[in-house]
N, CA, C and O atoms as a Tinker XYZ file with bonds, in Angstrom:
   256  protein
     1  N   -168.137000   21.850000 -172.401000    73     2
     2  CA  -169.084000   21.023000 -173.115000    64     1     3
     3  C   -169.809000   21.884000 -174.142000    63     2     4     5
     4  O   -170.252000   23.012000 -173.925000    81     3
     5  N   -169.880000   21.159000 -175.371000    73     3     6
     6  CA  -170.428000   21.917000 -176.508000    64     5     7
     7  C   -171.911000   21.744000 -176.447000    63     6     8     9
     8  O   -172.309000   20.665000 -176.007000    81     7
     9  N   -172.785000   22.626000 -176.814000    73     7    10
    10  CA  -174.127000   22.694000 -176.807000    64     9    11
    11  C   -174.626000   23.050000 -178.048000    63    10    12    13
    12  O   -174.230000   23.957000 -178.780000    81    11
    13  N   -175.521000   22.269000 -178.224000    73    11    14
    14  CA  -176.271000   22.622000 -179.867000    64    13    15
    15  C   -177.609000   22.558000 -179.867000    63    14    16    17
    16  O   -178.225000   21.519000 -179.632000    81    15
    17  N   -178.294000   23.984000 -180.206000    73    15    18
    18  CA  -179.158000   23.823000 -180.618000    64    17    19
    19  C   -179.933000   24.180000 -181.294000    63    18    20    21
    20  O   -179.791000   25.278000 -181.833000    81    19
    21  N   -181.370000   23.181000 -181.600000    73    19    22
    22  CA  -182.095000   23.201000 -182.419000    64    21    23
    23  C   -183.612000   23.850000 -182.859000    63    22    24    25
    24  O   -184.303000   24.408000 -182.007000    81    23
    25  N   -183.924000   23.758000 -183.851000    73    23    26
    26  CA  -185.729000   24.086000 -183.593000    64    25    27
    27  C   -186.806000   22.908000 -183.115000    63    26    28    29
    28  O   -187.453000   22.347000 -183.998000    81    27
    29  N   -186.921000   22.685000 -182.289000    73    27    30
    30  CA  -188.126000   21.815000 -181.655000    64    29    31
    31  C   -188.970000   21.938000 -180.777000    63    30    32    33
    32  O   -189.144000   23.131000 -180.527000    81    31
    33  N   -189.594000   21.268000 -180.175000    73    31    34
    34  CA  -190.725000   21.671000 -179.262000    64    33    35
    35  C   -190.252000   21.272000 -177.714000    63    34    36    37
    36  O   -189.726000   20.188000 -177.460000    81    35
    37  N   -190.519000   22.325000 -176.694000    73    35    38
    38  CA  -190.303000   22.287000 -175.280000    64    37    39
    39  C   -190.531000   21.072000 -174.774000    63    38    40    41
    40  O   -191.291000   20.562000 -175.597000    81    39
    41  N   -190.306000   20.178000 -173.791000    73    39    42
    42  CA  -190.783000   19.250000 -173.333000    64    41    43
    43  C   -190.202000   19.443000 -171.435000    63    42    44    45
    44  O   -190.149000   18.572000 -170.567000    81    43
    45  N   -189.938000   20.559000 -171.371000    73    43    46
    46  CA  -189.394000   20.327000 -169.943000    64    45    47
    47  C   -190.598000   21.278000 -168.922000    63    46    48    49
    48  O   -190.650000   21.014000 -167.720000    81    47
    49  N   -191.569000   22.426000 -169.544000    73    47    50
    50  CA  -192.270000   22.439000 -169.192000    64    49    51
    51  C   -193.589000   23.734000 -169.545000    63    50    52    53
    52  O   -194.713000   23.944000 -169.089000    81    51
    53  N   -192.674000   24.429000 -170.646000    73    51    54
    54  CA  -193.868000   25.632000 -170.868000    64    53    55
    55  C   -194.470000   24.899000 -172.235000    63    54    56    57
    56  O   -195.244000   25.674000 -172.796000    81    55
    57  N   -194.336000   23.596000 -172.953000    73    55    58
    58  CA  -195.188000   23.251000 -174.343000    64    57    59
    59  C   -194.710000   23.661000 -175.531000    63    58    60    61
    60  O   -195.110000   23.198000 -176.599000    81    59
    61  N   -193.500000   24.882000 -175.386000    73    59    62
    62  CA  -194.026000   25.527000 -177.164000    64    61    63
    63  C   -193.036000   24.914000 -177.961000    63    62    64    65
    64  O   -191.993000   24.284000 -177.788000    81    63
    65  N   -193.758000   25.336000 -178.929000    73    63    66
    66  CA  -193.101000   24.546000 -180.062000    64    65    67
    67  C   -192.945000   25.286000 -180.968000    63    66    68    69
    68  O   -193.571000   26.324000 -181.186000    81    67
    69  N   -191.684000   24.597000 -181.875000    73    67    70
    70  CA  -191.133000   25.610000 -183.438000    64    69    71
    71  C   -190.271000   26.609000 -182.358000    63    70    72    73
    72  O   -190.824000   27.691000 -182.161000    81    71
    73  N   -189.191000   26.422000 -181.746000    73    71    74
    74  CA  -188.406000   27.592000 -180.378000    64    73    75
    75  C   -187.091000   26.637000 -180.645000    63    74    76    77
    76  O   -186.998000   25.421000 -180.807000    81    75
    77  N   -186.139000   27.666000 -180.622000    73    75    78
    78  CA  -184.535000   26.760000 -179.901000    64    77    79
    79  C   -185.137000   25.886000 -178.736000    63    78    80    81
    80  O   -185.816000   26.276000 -177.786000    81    79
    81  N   -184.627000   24.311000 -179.115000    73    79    82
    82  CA  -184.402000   23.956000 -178.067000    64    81    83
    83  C   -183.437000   23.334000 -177.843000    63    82    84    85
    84  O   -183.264000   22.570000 -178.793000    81    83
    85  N   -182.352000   23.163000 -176.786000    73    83    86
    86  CA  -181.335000   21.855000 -176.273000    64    85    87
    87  C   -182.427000   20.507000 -175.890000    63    86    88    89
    88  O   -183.515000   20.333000 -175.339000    81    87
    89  N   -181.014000   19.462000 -176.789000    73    87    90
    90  CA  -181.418000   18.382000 -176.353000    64    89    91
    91  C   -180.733000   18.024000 -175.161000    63    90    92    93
    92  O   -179.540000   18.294000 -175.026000    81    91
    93  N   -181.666000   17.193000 -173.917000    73    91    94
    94  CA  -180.966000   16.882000 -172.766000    64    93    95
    95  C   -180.664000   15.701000 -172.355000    63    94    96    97
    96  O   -180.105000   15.354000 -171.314000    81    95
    97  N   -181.115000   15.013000 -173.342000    73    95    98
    98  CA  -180.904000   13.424000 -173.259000    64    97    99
    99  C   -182.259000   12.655000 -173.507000    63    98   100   101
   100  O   -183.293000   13.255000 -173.803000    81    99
   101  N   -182.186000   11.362000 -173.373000    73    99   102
   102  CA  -183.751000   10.319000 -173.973000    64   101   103
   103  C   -184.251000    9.963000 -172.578000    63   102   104   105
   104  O   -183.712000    9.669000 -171.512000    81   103
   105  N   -185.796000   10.145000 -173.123000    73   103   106
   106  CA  -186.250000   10.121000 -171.972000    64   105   107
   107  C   -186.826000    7.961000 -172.088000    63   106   108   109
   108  O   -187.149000    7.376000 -173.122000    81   107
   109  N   -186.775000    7.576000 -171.188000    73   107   110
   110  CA  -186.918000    6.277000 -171.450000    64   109   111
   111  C   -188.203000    5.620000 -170.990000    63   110   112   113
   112  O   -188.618000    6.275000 -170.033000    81   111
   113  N   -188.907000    4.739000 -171.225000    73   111   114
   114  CA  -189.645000    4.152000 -170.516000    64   113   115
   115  C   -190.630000    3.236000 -170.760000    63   114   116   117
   116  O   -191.406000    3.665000 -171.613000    81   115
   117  N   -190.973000    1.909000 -170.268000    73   115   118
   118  CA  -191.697000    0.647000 -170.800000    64   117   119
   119  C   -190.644000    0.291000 -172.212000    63   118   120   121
   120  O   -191.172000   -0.160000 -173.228000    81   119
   121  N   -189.633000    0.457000 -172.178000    73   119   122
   122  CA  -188.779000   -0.087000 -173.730000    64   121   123
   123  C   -188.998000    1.539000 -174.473000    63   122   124   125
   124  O   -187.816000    1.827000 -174.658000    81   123
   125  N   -189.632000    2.483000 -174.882000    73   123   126
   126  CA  -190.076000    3.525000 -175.459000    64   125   127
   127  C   -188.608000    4.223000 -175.431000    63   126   128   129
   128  O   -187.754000    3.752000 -174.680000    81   127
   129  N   -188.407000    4.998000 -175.995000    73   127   130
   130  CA  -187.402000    5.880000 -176.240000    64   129   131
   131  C   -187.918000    7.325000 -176.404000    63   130   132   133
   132  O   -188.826000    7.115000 -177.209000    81   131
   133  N   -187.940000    8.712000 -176.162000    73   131   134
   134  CA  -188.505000   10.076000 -176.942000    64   133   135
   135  C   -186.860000   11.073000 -176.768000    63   134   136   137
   136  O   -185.935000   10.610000 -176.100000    81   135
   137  N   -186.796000   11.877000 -177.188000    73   135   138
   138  CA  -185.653000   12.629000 -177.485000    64   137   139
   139  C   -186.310000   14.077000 -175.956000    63   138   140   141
   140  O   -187.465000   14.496000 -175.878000    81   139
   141  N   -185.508000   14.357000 -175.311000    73   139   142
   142  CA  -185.801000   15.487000 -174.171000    64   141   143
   143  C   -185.591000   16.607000 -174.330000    63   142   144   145
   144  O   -184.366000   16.680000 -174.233000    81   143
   145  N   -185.930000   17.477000 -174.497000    73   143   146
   146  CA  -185.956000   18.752000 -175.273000    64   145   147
   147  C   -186.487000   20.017000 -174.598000    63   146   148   149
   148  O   -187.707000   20.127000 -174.476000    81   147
   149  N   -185.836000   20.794000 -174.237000    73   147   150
   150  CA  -185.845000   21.872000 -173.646000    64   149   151
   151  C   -185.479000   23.485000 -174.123000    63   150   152   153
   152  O   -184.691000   23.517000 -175.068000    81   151
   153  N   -185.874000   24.665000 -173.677000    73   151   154
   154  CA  -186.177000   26.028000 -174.576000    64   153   155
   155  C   -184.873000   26.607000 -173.511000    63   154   156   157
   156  O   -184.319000   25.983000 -172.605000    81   155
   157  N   -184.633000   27.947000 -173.959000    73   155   158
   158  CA  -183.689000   28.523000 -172.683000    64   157   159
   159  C   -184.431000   29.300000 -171.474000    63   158   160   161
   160  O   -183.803000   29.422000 -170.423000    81   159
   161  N   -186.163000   30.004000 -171.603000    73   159   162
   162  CA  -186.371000   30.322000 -170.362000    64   161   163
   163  C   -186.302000   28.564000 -169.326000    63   162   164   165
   164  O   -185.532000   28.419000 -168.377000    81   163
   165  N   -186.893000   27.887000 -169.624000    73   163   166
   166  CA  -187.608000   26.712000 -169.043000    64   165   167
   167  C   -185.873000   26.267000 -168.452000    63   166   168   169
   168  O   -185.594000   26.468000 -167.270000    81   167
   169  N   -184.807000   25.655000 -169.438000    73   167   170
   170  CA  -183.747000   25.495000 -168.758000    64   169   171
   171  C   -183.059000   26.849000 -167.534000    63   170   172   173
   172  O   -182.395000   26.670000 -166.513000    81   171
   173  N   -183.315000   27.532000 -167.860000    73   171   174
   174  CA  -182.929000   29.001000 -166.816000    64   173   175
   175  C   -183.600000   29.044000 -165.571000    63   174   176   177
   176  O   -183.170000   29.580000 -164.550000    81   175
   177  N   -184.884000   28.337000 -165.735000    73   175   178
   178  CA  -185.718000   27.941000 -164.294000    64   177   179
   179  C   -185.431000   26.630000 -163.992000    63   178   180   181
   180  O   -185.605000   26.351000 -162.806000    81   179
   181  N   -185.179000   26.049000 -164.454000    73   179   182
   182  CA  -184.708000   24.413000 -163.762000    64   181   183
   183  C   -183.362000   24.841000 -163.098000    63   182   184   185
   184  O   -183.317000   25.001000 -161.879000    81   183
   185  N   -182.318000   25.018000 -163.848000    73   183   186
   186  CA  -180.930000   26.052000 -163.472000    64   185   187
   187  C   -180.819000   26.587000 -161.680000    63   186   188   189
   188  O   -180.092000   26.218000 -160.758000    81   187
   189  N   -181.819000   27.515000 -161.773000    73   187   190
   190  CA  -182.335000   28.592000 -160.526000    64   189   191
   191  C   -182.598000   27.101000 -159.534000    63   190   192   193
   192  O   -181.841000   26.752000 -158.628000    81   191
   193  N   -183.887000   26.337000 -159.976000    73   191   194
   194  CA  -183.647000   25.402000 -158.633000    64   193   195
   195  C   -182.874000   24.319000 -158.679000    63   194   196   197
   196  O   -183.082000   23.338000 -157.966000    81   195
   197  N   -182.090000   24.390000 -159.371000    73   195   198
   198  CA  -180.926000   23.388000 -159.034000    64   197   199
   199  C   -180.055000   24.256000 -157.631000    63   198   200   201
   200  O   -179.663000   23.925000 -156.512000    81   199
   201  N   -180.047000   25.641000 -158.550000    73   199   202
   202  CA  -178.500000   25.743000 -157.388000    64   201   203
   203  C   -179.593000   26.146000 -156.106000    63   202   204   205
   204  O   -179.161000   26.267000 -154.960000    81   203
   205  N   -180.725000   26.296000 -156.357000    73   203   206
   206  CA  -181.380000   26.813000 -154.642000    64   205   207
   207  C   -181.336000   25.521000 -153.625000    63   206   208   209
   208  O   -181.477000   25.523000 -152.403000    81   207
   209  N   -181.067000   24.285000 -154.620000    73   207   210
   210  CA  -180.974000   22.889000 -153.727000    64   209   211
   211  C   -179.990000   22.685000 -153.218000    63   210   212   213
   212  O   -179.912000   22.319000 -152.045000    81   211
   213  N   -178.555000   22.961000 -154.326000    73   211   214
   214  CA  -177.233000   22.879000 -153.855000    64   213   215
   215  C   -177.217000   24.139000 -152.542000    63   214   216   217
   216  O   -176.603000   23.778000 -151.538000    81   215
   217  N   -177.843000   25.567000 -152.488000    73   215   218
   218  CA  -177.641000   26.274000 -151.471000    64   217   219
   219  C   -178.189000   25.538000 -150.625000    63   218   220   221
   220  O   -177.325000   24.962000 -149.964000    81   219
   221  N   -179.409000   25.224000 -150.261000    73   219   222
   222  CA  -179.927000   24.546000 -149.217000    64   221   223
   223  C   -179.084000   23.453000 -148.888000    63   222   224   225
   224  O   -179.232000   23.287000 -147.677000    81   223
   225  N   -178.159000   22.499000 -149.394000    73   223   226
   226  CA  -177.435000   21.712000 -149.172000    64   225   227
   227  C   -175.960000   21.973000 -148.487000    63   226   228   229
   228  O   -175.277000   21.103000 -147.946000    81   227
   229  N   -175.617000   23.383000 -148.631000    73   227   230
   230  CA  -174.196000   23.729000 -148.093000    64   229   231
   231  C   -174.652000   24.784000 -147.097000    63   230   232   233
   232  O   -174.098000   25.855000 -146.849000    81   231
   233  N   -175.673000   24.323000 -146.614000    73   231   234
   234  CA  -176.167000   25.501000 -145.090000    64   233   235
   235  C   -175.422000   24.759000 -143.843000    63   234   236   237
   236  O   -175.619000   23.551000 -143.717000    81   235
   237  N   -174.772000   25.276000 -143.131000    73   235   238
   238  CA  -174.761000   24.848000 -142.275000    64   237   239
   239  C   -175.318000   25.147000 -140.728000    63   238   240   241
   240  O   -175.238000   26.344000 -140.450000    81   239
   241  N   -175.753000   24.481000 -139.878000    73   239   242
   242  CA  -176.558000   24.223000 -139.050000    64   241   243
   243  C   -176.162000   23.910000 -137.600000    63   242   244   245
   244  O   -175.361000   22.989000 -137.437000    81   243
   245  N   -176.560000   24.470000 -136.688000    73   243   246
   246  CA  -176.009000   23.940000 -135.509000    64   245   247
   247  C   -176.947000   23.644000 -134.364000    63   246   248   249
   248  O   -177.966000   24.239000 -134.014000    81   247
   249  N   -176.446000   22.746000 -133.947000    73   247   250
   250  CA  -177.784000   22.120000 -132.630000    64   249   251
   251  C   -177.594000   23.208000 -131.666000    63   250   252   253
   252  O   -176.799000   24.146000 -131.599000    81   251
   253  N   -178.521000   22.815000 -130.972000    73   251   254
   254  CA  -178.925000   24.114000 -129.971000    64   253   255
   255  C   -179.141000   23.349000 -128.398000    63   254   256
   256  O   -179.448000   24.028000 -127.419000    81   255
């Protein structure tokens, strides 16, 4: 998958603005539309807890 990106402002969670950001899709809501926009530290920490969920998800466990 090709990735492009642009100069815009963070929206996934550190604020800044005028930074590369990827777009990640529209964010939707009440009919509203906004464009989702994210920097590369901020995606690199979403990233980290994604896969710490997928690890927590392939633990396996045994009754006792």
């Amino acid at each position: 998958m090709e990735r492009y990106w642009t100069i815009g402002d963070c929206w996934l969670g550190c604020g800044r603005t005028g930074v590369q950001v990827l777009w990640l899709g529209p964010i939707q809501w009440d009919g509203w539309t906004a464009p989702f926009m994210a920097c590369a530290p901020c995606l690199d920490r979403l990233l980290a807890q994604a896969r710490a969920h997928w690890l927590r998800g392939l633990r396996v466990t045994t009754a006792s």
